[in-house]
N, C-alpha and C positions, 0 to 999 in steps of 0.2 A: 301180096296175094294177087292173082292174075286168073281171071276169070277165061276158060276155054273155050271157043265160039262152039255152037254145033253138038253138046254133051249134055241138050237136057233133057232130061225124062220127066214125065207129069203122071203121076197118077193120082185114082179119088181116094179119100178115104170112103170108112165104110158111113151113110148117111151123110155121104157128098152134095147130093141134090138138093137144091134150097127148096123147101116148106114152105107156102104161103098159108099164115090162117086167115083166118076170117075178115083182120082187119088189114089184111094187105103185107104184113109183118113177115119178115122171117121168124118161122117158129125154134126157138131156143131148143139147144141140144146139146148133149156133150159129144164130146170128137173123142175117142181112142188116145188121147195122148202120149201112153203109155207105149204107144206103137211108133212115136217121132220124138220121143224127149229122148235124149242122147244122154244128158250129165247129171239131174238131178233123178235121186231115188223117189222123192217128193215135190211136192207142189212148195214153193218160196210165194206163192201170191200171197197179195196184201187185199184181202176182203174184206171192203171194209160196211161195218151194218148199218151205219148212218144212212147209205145209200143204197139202196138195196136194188134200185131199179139201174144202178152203172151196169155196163155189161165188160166192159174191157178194166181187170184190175192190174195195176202196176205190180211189183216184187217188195218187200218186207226190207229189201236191203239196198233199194233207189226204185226211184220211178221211171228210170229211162232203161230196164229190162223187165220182160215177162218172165215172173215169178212161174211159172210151169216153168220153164224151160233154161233156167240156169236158178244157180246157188251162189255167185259172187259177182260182182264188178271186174272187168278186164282192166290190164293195166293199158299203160296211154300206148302203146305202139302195138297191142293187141287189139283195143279197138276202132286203131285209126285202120288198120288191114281189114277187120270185121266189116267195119260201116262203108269202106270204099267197096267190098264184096256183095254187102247187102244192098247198094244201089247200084251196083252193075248186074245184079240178078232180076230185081225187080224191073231196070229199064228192058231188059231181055225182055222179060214176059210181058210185060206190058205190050211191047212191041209187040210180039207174037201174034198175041192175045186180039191187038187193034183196041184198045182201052187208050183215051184222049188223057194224058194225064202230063202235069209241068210239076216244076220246083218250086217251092215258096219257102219265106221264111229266112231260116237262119241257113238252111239248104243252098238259098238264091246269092244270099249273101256270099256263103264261102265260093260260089260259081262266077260271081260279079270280079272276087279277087282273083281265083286262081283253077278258075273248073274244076276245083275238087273242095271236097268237105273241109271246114275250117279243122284244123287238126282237135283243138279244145271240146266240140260238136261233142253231143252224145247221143243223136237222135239224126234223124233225117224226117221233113217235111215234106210233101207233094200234095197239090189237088188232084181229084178228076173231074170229068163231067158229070152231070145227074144222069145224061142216059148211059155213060160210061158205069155208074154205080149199082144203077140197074143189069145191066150186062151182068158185069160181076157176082153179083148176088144171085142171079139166075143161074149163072152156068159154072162158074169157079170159086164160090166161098168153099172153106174147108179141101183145098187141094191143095196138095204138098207137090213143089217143084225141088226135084234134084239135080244139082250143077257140077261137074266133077272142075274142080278149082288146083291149080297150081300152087304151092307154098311160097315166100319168098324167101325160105329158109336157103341154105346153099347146096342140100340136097334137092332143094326144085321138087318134091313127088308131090304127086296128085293125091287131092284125096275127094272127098265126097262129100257133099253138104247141103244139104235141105232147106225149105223154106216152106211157107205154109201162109196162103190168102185167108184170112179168116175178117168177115163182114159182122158187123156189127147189127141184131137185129132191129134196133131203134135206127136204122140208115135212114127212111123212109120219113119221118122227123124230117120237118118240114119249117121248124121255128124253133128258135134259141132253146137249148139243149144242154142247161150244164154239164149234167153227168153225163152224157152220152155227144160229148162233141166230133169223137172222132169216130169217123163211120165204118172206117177198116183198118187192118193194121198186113205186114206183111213183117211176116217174124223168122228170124231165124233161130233153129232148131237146135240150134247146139250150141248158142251161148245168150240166147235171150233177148237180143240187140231187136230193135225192131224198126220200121219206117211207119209214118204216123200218116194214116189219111183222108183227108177231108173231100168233102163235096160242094162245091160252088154249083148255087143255085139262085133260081131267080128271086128277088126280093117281094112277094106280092102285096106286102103292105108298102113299099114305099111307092110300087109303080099304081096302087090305088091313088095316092095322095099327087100323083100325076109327074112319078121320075120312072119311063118305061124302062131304062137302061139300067136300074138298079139289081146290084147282087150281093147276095151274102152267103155267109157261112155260118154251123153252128157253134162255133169258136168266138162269136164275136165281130169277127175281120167283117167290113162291109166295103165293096168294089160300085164301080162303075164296070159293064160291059166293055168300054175302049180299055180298060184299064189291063183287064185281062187279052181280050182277042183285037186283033189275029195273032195268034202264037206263033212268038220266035223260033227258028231252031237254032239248036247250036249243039257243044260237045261238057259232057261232065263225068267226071273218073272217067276217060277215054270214052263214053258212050254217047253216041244222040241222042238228047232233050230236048224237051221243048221248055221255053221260059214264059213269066207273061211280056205283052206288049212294054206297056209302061215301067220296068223292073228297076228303074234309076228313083222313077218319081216312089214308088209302092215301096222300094227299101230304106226313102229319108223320111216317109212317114210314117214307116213301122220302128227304126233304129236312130235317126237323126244323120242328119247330113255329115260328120264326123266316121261316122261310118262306112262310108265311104271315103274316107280320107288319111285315116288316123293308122300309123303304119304300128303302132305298140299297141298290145292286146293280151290279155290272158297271158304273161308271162314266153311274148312270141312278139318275133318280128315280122314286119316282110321284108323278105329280100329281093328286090326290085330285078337283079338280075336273075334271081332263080324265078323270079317270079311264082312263089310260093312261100308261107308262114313257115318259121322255124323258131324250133323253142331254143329259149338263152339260157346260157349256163350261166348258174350262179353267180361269178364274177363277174358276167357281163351285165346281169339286172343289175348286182350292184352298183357298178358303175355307172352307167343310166339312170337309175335310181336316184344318185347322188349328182347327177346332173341336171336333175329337174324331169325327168322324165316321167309322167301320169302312167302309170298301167290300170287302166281304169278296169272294174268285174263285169261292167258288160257296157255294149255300146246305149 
């Protein structure tokens, strides 16, 4: 799937304009769904009432799609097309947009190997900035982008396919944040798949206690300033990105230095000359396998 420069259209929905109440908040609303769900007849979300105050619910049938918006799990080479798609639209718009936003994560990782998403991936990771979150939530939560995308079927046709910025109104959440760690999501529309995203912000308890370079997120993850800026650029599924600064040191201490190194993974190799992950066919794990070879489940 090959994404076509220059074919996107943006429009709002209706109750496009973010809501500020009283306390600063985006005010809670429902979006027309009914008007961008493509495949299911129903909602698949998983609401769950232990938590009543999450505002982003995962699907009944995994947590790495939104339940509005698909009814099953893609298989493995439908969502490695999907998720290369769904990061080459979001960098568009972002770009467009002027929203300051990089890679993290498991994201950085499959970029550190091969600029593209680890095949095994069922998600994509990215920060933005807090005035970038702001932005966003002013002027493009709840707006649907359409891209007309190329197939890699061997008919090649075009077809059309949506995406949808929706902000989380607990963005603004300022300190650790179970339920509501991720501040926005950018989803697509017609199989659920979605990119997950956070906002790096500045730490004020720790720069109280006298570390002014302190940053975190509501995930947990805690940075230094040098850690993240000055943002790299570089290229990911064909697109310009931006990475953080320190992306060697930030990925041995989120995955271990192994991961960086370790060429067997998730039932995949690297192939050093294609320089990219390819999954092994059964004889060939086996024999690997029987050779001493670890496939460890995750780094």
């Amino acid at each position: 799937m090959r994404l076509h420069f220059g074919v996107l259209s943006c429009y709002l929905l209706s109750l496009q304009r973010t809501v500020a109440s009283s306390n600063g908040r985006l005010a809670t609303r429902d979006a027309p769904f009914d008007q961008v769900r493509e495949i299911p007849d129903r909602s698949h979300q998983d609401a769950d009432e232990d938590e009543p105050e999450k505002y982003f619910h995962e699907s009944t049938f995994s947590q790495h799609y939104d339940g509005r918006f698909a009814d099953k799990q893609l298989n493995y080479d439908e969502r490695r097309s999907s998720l290369t798609a769904l990061m080459q639209t979001y960098v568009s718009t972002m770009n467009d947009i002027g929203a300051e936003t990089w890679i993290m994560h498991g994201s950085l990782l499959g970029w550190y190997w091969s600029r593209k998403t680890l095949p095994w991936d069922l998600d994509i990771d990215v920060m933005v900035s807090e005035q970038s979150i702001h932005h966003l939530a002013n002027y493009y939560n709840m707006t649907v982008h359409t891209f007309s995308l190329t197939s890699n079927t061997e008919d090649g046709e075009n077809r059309s396919s949506s995406y949808m910025l929706e902000i989380n109104p607990h963005y603004t959440n300022s300190t650790l944040d179970s339920v509501n760690r991720i501040d926005a999501r950018w989803i697509d529309t017609s199989t659920g798949l979605f990119i997950d995203i956070t906002t790096l912000r500045r730490n004020s308890t720790a720069q109280a206690l006298g570390n002014p370079d302190a940053m975190m997120v509501k995930d947990t993850h805690h940075y230094n300033y040098d850690d993240i800026f000055p943002l790299r650029h570089s290229t990911f599924e064909g697109y310009p990105v931006q990475i953080p600064y320190a992306y060697a040191e930030l990925l041995m201490e989120e995955y271990g230095a192994k991961a960086l190194s370790d060429v067997y993974f998730q039932n995949h190799r690297f192939d050093l000359g294609m320089g990219e992950w390819v999954a092994l066919r059964y004889a060939e794990f086996v024999r690997l396998r029987d050779e001493g070879v670890v496939f460890d489940a995750k780094f």
